[in-house]
C-alpha positions, 0 to 999 in steps of 0.5 A: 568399557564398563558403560553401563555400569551403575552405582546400584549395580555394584552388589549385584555385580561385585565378586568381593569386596575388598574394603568396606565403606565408612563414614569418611572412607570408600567402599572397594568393590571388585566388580565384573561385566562382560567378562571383564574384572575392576577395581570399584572406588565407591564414595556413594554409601558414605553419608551425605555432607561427605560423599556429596563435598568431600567424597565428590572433591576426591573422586576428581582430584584422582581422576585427574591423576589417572587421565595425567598417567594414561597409558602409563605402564605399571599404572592401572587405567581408568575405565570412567567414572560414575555420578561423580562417585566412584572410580572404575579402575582396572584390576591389576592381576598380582600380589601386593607387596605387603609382608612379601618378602616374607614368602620370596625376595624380590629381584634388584632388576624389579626395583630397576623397573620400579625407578623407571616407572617413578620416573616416568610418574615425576615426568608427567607432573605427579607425585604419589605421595603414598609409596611407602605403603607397602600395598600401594606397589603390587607385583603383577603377575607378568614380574612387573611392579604396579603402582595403585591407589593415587587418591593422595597424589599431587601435581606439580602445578597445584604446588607452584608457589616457591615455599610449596613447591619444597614440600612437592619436591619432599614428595617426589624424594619420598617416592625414591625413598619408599623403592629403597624401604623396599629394597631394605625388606628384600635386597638389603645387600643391594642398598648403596652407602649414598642411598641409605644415607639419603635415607636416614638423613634428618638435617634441621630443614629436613626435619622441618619439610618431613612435618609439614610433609607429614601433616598433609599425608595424614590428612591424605591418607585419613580421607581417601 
């Protein structure tokens, strides 16, 4: 799908653009061939030294991400990737989480099913590191929770040394911690006592991992 898509095409092709680039930052397009809508991660207008270093190195790490997570229900696919610049991702009809709560609450049984895809991430190696954004969880319009944007996630094996292997355990913890943030907005009488302490424990060593944790997602996030 999407084959003959080029990166000149995007203009002439796209229905919005959701974000626009900058000197460290893609362009999102929406973009539409044959009748059939993506979501376009576009690294081609950045400038130069970035998009050909950088920009390029972030286009395969998420790549490789996506191809870990094929066919993983509640995780968009990847359609292919252009020039080594730009994701072609499928656009996921739905509603982002941000300030959802504020129109309707969600259901205990939607967050149920967003464990389960957390769990089904973790098992094949991945972390998404960046849950706790509220616009990263969609609510599809099927009622099913939707996972986007794993420019910042990281995988097991890239964490293999024991020292970091903490900080992709930290990680995985903080991808449960995000669902109960969630459930905090909408359900909040549905937050056990064991999870709301495990949410508000800031041990020494906790603290510790939380920086160097905190760190490396800034940086994530800064770049992606």
């Amino acid at each position: 799908m999407f084959e003959t898509l080029k990166l000149s095409d995007f203009p002439k092709k796209q229905h919005g653009i959701l974000r626009g680039s900058s000197s460290t930052r893609p362009a999102i397009w929406v973009v539409e061939e044959n009748g059939v809508r993506a979501v376009v991660k576009d690294y081609s207008a950045n400038r130069f030294f970035f998009r050909n270093t950088v920009g390029r190195f972030l286009v395969w790490r998420e790549s490789k991400a996506f191809r870990r997570l094929k066919d993983l229900k509640g995780v968009p696919s990847l359609y292919r990737v252009i020039d080594g610049l730009a994701l072609v991702l499928e656009e996921i009809p739905g509603s982002s989480l941000e300030n959802l709560e504020k129109e309707m609450r969600l259901p205990e049984s939607f967050f149920s099913a967003l464990k389960d895809l957390v769990d089904s991430f973790h098992k094949r190696g991945v972390a998404h590191c960046d849950l706790k954004r509220a616009p990263n969880t969609l609510l599809g319009d099927d009622g099913q929770p939707y996972i986007i944007d794993w420019g910042a996630s990281i995988s097991k094996g890239e964490f293999r040394i024991p020292f970091l292997n903490l900080i992709y355990r930290r990680f995985l913890l903080d991808d449960y911690m995000a669902i109960i943030k969630l459930k905090l907005r909408h359900i909040p009488e549905a937050v056990t006592s064991a999870e709301r302490d495990r949410y508000d424990y800031r041990g020494g060593g906790e603290r510790l991992i939380r920086a160097i944790r905190d760190r490396l997602r800034d940086f994530l996030q800064r770049i992606t």
